[in-house]
N, C-alpha and C positions, 0 to 999 in steps of 0.2 A: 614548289619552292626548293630552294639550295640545302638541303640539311647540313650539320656539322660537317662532313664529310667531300663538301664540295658538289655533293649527287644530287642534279635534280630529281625531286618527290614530287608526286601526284600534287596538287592543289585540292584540298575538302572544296565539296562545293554548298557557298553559302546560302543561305538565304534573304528575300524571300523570294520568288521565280526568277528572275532576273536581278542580278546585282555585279558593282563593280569593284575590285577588288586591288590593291597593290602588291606586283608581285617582283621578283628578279629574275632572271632567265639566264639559261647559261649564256649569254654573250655580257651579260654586266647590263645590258640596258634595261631600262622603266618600262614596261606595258601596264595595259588595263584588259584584266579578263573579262569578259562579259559570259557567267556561266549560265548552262538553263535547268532547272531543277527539273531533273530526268523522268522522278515520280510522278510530279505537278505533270507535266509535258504528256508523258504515257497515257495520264488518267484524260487527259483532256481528248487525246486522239483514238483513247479506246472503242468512240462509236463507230471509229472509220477501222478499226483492225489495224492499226498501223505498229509495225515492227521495230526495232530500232536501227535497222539497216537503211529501212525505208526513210525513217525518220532523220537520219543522218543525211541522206540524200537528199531531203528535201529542205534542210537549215542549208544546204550547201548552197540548192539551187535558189534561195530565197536571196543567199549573197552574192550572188554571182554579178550583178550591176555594180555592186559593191567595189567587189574584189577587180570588175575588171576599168574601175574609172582611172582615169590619167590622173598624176598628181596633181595637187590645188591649194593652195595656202587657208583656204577656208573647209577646208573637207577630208575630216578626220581618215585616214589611209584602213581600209582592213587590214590587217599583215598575214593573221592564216587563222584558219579555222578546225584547230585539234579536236579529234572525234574518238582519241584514246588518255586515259582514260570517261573522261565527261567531254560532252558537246559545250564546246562557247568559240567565243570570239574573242579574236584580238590584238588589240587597238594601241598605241601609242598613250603613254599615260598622262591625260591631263590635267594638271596640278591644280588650275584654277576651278576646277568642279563645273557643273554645270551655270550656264547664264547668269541664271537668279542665283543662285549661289555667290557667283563669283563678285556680283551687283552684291548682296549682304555684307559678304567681307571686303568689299571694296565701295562704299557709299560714293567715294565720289570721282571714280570713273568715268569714263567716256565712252556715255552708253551710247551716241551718234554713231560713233567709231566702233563700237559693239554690235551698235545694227548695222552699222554698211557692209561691216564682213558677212551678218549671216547673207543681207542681201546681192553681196558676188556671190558669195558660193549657191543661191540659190539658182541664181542667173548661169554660172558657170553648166549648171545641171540641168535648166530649161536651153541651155544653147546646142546641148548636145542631143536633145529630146529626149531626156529624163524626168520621171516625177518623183520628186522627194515622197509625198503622198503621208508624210508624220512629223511634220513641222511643229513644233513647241519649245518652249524650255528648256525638258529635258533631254533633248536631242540636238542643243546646243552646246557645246562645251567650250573650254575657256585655257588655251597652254600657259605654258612658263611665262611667254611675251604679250601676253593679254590678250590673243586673236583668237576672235571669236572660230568656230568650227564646226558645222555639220557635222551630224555622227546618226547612226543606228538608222542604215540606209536599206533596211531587211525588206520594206514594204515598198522602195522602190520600184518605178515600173516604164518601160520605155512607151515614149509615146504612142498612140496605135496598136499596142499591141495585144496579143488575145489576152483576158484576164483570168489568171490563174483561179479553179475551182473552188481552192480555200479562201478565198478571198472577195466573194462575188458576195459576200454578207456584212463582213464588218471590215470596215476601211480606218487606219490611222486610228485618232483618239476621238471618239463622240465630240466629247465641248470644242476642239476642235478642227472640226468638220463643216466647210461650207454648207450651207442651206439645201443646196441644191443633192448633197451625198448624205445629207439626214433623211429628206425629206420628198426624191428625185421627181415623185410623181405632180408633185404640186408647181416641179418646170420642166414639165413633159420630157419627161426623162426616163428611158425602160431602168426599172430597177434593177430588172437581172445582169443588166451589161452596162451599171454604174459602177464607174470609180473616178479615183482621183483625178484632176486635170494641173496643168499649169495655173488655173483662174484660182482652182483651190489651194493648191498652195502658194498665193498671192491671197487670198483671206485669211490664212494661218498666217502669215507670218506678219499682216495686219494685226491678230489677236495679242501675238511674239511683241510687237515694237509696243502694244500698248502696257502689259506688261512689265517691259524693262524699264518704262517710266514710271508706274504704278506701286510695282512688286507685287499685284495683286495675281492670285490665277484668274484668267479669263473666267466666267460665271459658275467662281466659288461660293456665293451668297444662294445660287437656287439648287437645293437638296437633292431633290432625284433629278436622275437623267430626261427622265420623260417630260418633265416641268421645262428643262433646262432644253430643251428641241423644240417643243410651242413656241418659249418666248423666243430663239433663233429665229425658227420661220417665221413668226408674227415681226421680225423685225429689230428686236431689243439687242442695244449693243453696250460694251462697258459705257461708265461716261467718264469726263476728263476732269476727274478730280482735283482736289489742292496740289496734290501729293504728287500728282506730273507735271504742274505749271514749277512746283519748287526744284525737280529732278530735273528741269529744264525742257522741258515738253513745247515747243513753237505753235502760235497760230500752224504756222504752213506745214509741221510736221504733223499737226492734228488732222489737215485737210488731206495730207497724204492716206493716213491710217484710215480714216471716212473714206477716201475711195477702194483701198485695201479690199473690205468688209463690206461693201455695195453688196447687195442681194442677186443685182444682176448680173451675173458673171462676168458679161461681154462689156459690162462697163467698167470692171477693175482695169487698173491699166496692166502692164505686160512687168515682169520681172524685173527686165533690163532698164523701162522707164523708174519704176521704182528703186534702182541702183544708183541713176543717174539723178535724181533729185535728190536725195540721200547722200548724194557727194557735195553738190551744188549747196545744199543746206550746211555740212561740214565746212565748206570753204568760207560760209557766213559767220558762222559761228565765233561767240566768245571762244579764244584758247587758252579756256581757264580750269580745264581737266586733264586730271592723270590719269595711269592704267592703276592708278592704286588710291 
């Protein structure tokens, strides 16, 4: 931060492991830090011996799909990743807060128009064979002009390609996590060289749209995790409450999310399908919503 003096100062790093923060920098303009609490971080990688040289090198190499994608209107930019004094990232600051956040203080926005952006920019990231691979919420965020914005692309992964050793265990966020990367063996799937695909993140961002009609987290009602992965693989999916028919929720927008969230993978439709109806539906639509 700029102290009295016009000098930029260290930024403390807050809590809790991850957090975002508002800061100024010396050019006058808004970012978002994303710091990582250095102790938390050490204590977790101390089974692997890992240094903090190491470990710098390896948030680097986590961002590196990140840092190296083409600009996007739906897809938050890295700008750099300072490794002096704390490790974080950082991002263009934006104002509207995450998704559901920005759906709270904005009730009667256009959440259509909410989804279609995350849905380019998901599409923009499957065209170049990228996996987002942590589709949610919270990794939607909302600028000054109410567009919607991928963001927190650290678990990104190009298609095909080898899967990094820290990663060959826990992918993205459990709830969710297509069926098939809870549960790999039950669709013949080697667990050790499971990860995220395109189909998964076309089930997540089914979980996403159901959500921004809902406000609900996808299966915040079932307590543990372990509870919460039976009833996925058995099947159970939110259902289409009052509360999305009032938020404006369509027969055809439900039929979309139902294919979303299919179990079978190969039966979700592809990104770019799901962009394209999403538009089609927009162009039906009453134009009786603001960005506020």
């Amino acid at each position: 931060m700029l102290d009295s003096t016009g000098t930029l100062q260290p930024t403390p790093i807050p809590d809790p492991l991850s957090a975002s923060i508002q800061v100024v920098v010396e050019d006058q303009s808004t970012c978002r830090f994303c710091f990582l609490k250095l102790e938390s971080i050490m204590q977790a990688h101390a089974a692997r011996h890992t240094d903090l040289f190491t470990l710098q090198q390896q948030r680097a190499a986590d961002a590196l799909i990140w840092r190296s994608l083409p600009p996007h209107v739906h897809i938050v930019p890295l700008l750099a990743i300072p490794t002096n004094p704390d490790i974080c990232f950082v991002t263009p600051w934006m104002p509207g807060g995450n998704i559901s956040k920005y759906i709270e203080d904005h009730p009667n926005c256009d959440r259509l128009l909410l989804l279609a952006g995350v849905a380019r920019g998901i599409t923009f990231l499957h065209e170049i064979d990228i996996i987002h691979g942590d589709v949610k919420d919270t990794n939607v965020l909302v600028n000054s002009g109410g567009i919607a914005c991928l963001t927190d692309l650290l678990t990104a992964r190009r298609a095909n390609a080898p899967i990094p050793l820290r990663f060959q265990q826990v992918w993205g966020t459990m709830r969710w996590n297509a069926p098939e990367l809870l549960v790999p063996e039950l669709y013949g799937r080697n667990a050790a060289n499971n990860c995220p695909s395109k189909e998964s993140d076309v089930y997540a961002f089914g979980l996403l749209a159901w959500q921004i009609f809902s406000g609900i987290v996808p299966f915040s009602n079932i307590r543990s995790d372990a509870n919460a992965v039976l009833r996925i693989v058995q099947g159970d999916r939110p259902s289409r409450t009052q509360q999305c028919n009032e938020a404006g929720l369509t027969n055809e927008l439900w039929d979309l999310i139902e294919r979303c969230w299919v179990a079978n993978d190969h039966l979700r439709p592809t990104m770019s399908e799901v962009a394209r109806e999403l538009e089609g539906l927009r162009a039906v639509a009453p134009d009786n919503k603001t960005h506020g």
